[in-house]
mmCIF file as Biopython writes it, N, C-alpha, C and O atoms, coordinates in Angstrom:
data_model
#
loop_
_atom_site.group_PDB
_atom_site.id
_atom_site.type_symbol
_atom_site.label_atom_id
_atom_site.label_alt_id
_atom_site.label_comp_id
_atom_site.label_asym_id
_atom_site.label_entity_id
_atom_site.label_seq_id
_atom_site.pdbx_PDB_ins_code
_atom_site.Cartn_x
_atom_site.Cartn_y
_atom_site.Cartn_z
_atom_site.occupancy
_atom_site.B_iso_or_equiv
_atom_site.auth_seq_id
_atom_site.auth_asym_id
_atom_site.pdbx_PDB_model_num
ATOM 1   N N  . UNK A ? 1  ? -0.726  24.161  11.322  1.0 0.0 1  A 1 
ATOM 2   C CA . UNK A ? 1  ? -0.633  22.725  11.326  1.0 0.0 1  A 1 
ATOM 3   C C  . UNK A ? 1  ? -1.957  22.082  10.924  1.0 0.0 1  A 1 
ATOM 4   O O  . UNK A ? 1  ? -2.117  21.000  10.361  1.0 0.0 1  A 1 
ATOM 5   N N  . UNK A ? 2  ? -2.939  23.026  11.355  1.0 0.0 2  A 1 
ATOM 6   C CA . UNK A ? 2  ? -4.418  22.730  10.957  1.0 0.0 2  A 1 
ATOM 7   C C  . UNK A ? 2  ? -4.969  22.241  9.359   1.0 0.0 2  A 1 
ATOM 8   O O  . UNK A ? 2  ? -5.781  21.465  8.856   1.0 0.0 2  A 1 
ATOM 9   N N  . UNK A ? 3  ? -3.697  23.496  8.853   1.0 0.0 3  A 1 
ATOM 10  C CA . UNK A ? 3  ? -4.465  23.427  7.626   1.0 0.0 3  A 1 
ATOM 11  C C  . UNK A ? 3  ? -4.279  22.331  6.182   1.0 0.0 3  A 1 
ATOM 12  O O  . UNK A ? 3  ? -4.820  22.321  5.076   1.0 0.0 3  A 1 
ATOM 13  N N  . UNK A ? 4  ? -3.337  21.549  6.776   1.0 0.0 4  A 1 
ATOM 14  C CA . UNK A ? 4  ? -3.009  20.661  5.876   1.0 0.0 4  A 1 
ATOM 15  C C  . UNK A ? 4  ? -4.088  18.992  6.189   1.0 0.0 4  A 1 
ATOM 16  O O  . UNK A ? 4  ? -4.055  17.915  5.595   1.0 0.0 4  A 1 
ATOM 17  N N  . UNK A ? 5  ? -4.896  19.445  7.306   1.0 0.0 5  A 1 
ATOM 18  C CA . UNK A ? 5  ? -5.563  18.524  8.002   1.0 0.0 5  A 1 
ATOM 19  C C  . UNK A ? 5  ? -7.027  18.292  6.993   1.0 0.0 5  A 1 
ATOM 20  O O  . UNK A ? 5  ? -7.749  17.301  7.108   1.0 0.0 5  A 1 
ATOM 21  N N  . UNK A ? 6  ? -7.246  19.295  6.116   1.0 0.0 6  A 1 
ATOM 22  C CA . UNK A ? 6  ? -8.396  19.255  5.457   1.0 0.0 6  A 1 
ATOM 23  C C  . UNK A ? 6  ? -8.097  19.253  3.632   1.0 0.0 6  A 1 
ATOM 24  O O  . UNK A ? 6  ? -9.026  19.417  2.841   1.0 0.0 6  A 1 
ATOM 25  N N  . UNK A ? 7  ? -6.651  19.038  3.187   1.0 0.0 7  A 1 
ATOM 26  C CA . UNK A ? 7  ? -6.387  18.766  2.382   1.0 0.0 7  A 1 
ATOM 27  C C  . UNK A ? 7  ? -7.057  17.625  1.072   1.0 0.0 7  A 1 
ATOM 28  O O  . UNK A ? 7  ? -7.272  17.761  -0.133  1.0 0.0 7  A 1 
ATOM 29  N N  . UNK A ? 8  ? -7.233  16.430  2.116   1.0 0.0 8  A 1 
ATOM 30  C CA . UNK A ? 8  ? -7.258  15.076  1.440   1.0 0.0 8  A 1 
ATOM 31  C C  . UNK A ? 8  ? -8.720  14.771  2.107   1.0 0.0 8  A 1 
ATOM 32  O O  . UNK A ? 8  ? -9.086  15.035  3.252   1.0 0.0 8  A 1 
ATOM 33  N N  . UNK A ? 9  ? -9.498  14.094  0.979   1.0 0.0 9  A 1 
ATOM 34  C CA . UNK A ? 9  ? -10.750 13.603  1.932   1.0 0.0 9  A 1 
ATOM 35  C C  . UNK A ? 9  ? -10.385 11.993  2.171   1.0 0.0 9  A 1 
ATOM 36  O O  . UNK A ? 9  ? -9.365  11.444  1.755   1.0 0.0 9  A 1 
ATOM 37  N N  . UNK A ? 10 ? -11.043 11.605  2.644   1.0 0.0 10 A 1 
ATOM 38  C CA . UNK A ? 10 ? -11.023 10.376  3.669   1.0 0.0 10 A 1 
ATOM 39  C C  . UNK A ? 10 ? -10.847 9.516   2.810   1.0 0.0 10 A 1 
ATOM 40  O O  . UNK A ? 10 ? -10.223 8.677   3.459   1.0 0.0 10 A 1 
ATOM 41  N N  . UNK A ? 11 ? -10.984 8.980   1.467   1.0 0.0 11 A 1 
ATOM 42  C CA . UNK A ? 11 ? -10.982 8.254   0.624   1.0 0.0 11 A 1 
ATOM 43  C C  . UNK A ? 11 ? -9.178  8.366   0.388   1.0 0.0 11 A 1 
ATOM 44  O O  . UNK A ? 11 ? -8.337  7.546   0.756   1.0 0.0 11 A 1 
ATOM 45  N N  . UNK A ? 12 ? -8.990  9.501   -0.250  1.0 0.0 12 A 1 
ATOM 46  C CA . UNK A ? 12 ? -7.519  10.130  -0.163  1.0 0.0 12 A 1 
ATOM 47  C C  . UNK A ? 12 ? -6.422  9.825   0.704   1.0 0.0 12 A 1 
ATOM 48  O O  . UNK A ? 12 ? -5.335  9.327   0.412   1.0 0.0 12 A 1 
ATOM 49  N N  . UNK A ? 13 ? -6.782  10.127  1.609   1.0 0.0 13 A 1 
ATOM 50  C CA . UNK A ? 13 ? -6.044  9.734   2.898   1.0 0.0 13 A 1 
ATOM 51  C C  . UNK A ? 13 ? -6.089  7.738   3.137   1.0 0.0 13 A 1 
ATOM 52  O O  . UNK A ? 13 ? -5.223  6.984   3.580   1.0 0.0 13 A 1 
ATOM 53  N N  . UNK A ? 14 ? -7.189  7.515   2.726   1.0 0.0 14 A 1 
ATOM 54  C CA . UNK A ? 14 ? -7.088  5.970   3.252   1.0 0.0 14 A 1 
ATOM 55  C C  . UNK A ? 14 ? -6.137  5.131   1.511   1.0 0.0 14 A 1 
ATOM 56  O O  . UNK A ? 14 ? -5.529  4.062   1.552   1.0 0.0 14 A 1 
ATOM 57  N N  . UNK A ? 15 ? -6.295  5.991   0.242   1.0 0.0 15 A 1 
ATOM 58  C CA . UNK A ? 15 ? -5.444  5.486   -0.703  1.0 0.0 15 A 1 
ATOM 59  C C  . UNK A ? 15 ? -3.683  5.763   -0.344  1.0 0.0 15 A 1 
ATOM 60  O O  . UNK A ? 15 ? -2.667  5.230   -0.788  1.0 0.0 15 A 1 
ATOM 61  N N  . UNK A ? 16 ? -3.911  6.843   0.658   1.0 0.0 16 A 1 
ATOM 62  C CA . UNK A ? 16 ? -2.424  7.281   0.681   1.0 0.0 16 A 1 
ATOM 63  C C  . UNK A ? 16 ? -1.702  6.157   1.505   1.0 0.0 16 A 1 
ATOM 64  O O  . UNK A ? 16 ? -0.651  5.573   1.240   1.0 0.0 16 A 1 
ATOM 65  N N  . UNK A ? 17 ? -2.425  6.033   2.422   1.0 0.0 17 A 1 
ATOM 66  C CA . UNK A ? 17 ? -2.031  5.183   3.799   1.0 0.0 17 A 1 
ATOM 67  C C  . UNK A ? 17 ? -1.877  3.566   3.430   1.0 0.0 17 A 1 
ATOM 68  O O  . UNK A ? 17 ? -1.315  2.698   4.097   1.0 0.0 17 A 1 
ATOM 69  N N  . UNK A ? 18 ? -2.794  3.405   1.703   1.0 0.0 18 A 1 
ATOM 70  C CA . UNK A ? 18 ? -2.510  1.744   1.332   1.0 0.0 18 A 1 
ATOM 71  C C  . UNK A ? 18 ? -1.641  1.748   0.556   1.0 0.0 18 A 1 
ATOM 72  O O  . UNK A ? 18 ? -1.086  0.680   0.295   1.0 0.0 18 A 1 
ATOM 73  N N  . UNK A ? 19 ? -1.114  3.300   -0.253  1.0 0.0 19 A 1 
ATOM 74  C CA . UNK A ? 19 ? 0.082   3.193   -1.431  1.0 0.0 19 A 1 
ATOM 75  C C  . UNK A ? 19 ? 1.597   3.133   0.001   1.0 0.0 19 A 1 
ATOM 76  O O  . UNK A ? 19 ? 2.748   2.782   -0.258  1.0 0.0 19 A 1 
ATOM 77  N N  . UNK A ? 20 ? 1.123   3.552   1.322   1.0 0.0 20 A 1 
ATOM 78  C CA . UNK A ? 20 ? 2.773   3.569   2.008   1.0 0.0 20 A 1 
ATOM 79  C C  . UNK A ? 20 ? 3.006   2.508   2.645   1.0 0.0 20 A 1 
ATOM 80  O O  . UNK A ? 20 ? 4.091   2.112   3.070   1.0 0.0 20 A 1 
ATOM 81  N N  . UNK A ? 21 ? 1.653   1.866   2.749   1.0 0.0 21 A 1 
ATOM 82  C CA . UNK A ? 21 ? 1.777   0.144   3.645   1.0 0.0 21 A 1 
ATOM 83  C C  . UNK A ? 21 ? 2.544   -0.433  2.153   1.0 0.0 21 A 1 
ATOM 84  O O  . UNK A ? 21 ? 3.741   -0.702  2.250   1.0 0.0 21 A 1 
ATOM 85  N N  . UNK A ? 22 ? 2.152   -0.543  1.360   1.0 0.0 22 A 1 
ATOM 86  C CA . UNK A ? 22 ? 2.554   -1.440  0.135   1.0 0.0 22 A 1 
ATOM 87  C C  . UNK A ? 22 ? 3.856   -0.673  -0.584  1.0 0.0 22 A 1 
ATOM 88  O O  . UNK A ? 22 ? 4.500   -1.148  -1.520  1.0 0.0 22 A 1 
ATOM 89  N N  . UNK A ? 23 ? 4.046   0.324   -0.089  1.0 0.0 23 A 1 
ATOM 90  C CA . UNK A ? 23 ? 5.984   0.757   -0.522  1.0 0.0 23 A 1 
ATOM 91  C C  . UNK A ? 23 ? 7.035   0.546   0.710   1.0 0.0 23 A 1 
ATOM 92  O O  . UNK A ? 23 ? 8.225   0.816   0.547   1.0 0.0 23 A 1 
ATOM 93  N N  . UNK A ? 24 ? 6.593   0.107   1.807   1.0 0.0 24 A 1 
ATOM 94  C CA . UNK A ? 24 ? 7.209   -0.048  2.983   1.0 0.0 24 A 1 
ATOM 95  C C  . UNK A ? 24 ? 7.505   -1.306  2.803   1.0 0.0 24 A 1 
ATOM 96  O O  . UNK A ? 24 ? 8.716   -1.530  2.810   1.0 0.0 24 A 1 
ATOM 97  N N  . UNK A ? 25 ? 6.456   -2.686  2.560   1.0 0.0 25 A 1 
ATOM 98  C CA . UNK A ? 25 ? 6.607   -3.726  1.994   1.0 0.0 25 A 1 
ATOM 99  C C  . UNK A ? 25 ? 7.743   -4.104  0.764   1.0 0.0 25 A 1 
ATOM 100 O O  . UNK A ? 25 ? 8.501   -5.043  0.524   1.0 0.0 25 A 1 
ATOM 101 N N  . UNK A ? 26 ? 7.374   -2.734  0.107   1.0 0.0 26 A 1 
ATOM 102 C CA . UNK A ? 26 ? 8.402   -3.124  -1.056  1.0 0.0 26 A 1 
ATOM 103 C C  . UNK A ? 26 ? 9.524   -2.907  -0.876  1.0 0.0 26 A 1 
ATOM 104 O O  . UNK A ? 26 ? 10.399  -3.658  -1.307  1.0 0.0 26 A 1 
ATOM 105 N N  . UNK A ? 27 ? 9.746   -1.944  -0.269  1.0 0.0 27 A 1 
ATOM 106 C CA . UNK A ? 27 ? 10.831  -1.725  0.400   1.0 0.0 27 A 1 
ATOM 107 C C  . UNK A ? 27 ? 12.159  -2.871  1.630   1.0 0.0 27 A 1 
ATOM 108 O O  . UNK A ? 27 ? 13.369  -2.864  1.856   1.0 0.0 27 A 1 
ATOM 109 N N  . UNK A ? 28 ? 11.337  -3.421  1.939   1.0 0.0 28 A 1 
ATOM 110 C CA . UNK A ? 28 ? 11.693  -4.695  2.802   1.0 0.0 28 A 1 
ATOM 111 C C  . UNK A ? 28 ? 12.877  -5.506  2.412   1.0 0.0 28 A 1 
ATOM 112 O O  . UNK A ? 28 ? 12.742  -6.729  2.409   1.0 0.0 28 A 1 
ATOM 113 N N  . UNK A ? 29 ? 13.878  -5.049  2.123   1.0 0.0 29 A 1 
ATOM 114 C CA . UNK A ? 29 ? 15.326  -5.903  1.894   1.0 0.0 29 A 1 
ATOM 115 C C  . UNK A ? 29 ? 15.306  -7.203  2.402   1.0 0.0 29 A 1 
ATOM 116 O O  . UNK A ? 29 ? 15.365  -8.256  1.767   1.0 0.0 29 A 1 
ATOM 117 N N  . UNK A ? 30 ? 15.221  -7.039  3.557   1.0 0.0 30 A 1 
ATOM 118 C CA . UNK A ? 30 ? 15.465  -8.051  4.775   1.0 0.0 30 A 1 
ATOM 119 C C  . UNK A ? 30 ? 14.775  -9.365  3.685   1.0 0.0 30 A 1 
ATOM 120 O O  . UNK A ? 30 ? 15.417  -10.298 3.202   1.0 0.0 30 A 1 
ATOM 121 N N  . UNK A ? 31 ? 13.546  -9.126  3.534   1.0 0.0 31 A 1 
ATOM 122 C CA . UNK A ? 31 ? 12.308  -10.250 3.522   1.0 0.0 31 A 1 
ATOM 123 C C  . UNK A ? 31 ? 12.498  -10.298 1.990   1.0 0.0 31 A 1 
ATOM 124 O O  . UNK A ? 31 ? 11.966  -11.125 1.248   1.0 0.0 31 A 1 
ATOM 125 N N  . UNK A ? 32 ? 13.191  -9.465  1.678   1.0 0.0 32 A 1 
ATOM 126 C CA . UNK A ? 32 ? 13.214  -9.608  -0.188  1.0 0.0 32 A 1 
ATOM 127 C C  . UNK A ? 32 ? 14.283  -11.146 -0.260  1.0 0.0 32 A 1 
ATOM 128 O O  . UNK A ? 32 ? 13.885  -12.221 -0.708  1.0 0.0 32 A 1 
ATOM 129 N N  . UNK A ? 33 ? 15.575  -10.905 0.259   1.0 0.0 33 A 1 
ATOM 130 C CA . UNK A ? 33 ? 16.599  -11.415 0.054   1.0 0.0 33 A 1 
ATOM 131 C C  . UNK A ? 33 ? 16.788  -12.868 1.058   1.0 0.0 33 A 1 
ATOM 132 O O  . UNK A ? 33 ? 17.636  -13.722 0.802   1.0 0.0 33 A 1 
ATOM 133 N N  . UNK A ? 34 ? 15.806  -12.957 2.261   1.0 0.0 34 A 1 
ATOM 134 C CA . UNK A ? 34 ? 15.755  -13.980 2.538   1.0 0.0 34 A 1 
ATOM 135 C C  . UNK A ? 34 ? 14.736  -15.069 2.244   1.0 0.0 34 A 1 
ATOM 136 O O  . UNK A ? 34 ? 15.037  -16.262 2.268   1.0 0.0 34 A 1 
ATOM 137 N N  . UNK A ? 35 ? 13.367  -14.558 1.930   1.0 0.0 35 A 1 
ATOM 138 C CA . UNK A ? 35 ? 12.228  -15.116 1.838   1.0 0.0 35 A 1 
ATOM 139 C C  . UNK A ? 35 ? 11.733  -14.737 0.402   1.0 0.0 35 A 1 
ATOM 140 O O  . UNK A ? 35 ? 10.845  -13.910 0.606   1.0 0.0 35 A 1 
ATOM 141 N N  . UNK A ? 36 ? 11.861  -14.928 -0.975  1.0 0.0 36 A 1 
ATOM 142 C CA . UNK A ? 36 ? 11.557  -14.460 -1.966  1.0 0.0 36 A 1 
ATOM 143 C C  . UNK A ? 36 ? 10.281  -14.176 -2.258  1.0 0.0 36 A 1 
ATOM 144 O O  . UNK A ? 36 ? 9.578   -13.191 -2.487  1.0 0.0 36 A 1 
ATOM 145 N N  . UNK A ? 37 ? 10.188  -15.483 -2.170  1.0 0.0 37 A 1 
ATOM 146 C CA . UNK A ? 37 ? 8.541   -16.025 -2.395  1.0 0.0 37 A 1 
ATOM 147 C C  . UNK A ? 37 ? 7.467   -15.465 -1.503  1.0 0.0 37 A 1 
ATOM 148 O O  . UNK A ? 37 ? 6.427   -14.870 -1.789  1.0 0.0 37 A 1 
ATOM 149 N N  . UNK A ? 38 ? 7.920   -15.766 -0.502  1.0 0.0 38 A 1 
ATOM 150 C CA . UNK A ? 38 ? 6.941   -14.831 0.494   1.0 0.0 38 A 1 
ATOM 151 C C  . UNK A ? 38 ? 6.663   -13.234 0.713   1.0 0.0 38 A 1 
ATOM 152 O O  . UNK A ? 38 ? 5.504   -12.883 0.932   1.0 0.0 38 A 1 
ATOM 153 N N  . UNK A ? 39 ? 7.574   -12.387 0.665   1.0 0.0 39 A 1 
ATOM 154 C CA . UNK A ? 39 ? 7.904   -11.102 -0.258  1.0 0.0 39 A 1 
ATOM 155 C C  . UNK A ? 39 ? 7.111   -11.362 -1.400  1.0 0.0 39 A 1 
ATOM 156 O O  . UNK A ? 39 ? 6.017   -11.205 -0.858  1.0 0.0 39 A 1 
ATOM 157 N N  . UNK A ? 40 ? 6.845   -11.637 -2.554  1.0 0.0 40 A 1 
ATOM 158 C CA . UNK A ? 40 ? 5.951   -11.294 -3.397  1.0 0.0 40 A 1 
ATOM 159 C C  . UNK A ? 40 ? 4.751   -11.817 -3.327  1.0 0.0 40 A 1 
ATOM 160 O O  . UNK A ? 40 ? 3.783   -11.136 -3.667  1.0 0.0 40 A 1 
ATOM 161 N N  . UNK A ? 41 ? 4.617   -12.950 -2.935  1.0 0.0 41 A 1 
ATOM 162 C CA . UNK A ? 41 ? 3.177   -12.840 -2.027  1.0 0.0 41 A 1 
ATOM 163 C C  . UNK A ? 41 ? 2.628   -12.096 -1.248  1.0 0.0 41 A 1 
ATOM 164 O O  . UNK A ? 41 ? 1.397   -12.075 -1.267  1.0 0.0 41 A 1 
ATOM 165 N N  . UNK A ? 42 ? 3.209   -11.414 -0.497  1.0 0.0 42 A 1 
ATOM 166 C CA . UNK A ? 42 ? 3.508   -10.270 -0.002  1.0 0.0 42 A 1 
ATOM 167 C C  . UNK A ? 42 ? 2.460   -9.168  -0.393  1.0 0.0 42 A 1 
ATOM 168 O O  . UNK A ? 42 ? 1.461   -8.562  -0.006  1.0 0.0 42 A 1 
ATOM 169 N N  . UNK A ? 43 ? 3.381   -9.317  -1.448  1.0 0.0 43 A 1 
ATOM 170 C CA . UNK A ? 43 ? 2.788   -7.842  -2.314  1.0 0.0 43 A 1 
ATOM 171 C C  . UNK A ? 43 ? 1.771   -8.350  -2.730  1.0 0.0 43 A 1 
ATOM 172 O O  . UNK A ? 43 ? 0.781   -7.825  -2.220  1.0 0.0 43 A 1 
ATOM 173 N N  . UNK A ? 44 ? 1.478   -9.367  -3.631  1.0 0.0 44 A 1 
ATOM 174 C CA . UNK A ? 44 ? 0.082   -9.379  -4.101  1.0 0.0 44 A 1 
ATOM 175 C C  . UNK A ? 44 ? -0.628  -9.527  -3.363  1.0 0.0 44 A 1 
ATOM 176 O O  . UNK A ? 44 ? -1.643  -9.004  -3.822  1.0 0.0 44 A 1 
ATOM 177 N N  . UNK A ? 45 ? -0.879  -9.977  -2.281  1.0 0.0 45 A 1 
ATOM 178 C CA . UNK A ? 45 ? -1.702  -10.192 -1.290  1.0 0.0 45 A 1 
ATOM 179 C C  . UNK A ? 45 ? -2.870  -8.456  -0.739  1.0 0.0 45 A 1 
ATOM 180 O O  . UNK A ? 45 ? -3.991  -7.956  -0.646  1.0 0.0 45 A 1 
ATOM 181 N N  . UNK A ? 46 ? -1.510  -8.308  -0.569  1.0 0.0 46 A 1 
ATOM 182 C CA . UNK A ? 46 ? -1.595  -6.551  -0.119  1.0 0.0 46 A 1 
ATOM 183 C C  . UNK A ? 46 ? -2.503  -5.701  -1.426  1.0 0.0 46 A 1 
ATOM 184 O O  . UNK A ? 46 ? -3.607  -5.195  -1.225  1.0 0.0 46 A 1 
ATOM 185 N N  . UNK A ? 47 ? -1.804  -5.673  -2.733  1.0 0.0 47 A 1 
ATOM 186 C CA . UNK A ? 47 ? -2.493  -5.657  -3.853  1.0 0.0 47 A 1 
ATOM 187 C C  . UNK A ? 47 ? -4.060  -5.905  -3.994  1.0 0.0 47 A 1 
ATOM 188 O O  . UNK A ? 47 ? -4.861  -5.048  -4.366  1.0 0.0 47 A 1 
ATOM 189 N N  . UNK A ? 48 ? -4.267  -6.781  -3.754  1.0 0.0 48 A 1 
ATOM 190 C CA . UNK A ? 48 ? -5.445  -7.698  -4.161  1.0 0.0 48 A 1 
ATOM 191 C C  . UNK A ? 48 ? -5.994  -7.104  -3.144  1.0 0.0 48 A 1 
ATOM 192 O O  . UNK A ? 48 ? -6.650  -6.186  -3.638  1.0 0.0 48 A 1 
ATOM 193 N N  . UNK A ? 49 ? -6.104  -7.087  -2.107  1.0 0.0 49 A 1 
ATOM 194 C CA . UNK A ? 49 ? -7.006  -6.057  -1.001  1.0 0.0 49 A 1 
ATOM 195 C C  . UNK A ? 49 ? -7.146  -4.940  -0.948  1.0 0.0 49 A 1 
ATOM 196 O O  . UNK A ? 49 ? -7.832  -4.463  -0.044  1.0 0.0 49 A 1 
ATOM 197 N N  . UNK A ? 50 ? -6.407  -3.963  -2.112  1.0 0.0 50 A 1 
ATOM 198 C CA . UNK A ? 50 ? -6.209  -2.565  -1.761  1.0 0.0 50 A 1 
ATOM 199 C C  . UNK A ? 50 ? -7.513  -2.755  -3.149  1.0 0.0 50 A 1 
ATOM 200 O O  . UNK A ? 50 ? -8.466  -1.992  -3.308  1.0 0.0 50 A 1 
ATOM 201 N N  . UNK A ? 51 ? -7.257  -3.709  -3.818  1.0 0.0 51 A 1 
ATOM 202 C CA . UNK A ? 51 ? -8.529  -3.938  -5.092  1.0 0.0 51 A 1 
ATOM 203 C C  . UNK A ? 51 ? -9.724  -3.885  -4.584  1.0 0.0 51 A 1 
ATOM 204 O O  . UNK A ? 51 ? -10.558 -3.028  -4.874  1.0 0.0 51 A 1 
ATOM 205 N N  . UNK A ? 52 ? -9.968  -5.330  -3.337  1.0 0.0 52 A 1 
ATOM 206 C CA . UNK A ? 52 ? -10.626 -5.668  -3.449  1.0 0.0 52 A 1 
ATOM 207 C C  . UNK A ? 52 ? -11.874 -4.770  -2.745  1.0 0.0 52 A 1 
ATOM 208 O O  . UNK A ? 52 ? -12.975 -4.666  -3.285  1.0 0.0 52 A 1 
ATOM 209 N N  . UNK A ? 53 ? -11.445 -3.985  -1.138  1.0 0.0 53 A 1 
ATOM 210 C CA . UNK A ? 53 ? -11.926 -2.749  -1.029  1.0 0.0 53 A 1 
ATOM 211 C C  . UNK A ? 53 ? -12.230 -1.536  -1.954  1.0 0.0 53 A 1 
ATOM 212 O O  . UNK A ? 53 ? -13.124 -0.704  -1.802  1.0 0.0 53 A 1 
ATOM 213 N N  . UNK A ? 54 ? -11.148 -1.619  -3.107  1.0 0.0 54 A 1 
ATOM 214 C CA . UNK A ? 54 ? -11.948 -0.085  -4.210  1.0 0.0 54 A 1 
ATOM 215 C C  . UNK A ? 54 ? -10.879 0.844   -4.066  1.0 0.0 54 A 1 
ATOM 216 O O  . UNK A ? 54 ? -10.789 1.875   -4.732  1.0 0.0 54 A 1 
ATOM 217 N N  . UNK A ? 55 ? -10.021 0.457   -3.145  1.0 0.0 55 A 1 
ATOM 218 C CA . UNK A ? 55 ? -8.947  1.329   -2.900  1.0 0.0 55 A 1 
ATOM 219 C C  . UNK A ? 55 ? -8.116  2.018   -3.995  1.0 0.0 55 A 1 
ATOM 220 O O  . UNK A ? 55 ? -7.830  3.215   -4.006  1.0 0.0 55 A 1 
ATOM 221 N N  . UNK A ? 56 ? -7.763  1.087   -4.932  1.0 0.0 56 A 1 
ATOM 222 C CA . UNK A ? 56 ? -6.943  1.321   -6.491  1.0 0.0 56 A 1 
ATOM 223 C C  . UNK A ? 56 ? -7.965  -0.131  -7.128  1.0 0.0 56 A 1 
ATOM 224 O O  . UNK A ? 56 ? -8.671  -1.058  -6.730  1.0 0.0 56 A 1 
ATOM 225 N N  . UNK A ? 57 ? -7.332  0.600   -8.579  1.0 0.0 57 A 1 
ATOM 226 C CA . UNK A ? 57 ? -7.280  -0.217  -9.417  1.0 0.0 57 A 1 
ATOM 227 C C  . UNK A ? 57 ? -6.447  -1.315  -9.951  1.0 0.0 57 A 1 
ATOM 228 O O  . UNK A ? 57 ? -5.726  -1.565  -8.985  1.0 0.0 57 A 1 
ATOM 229 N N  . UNK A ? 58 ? -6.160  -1.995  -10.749 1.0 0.0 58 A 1 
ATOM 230 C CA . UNK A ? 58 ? -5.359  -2.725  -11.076 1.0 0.0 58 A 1 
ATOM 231 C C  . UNK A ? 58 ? -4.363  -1.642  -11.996 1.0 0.0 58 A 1 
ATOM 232 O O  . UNK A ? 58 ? -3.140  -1.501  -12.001 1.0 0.0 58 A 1 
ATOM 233 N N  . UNK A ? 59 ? -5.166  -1.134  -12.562 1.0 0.0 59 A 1 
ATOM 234 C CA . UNK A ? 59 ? -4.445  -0.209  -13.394 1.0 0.0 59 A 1 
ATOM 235 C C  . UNK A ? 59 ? -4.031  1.374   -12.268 1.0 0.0 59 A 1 
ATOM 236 O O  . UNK A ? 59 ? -3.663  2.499   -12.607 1.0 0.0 59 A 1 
ATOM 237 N N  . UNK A ? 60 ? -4.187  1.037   -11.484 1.0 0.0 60 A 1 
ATOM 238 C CA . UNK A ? 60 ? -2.859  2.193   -10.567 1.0 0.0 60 A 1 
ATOM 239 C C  . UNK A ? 60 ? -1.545  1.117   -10.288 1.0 0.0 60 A 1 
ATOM 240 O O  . UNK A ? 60 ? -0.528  1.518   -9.723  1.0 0.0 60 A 1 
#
C-alpha cells in the first residue's frame, strides 16, 4: 500500500487533486441545469486559480 505513496511528488499530487476538484465541478448536473451562469463561473474561477498558483497552464 506503501508503495504507490512515493509515486507522485508533491507538485503531482497537488496538480492531481486541482484536475479532480475541477472535474467534480464539471461534473455537477445539479448546478449545471439549474444555475448556468454560476456553473461556469464556476469553472473559471477554479481555472484561473489553478493558473494563478502555477498549478496548470492555460494550455493544459
Amino acid at each position: 500500500m506503501n508503495t504507490c505513496k512515493s509515486l507522485f511528488s508533491p507538485d503531482q499530487e497537488a496538480k492531481l487533486r486541482a484536475y479532480d476538484r475541477w472535474h467534480r465541478a464539471l461534473d455537477d448536473c445539479s448546478m449545471r441545469m439549474d444555475c448556468p451562469d454560476a456553473y461556469h463561473d464556476k469553472l473559471l474561477r477554479q481555472a484561473d486559480e489553478m493558473d494563478r498558483l502555477g498549478i496548470v497552464t492555460w494550455q493544459e
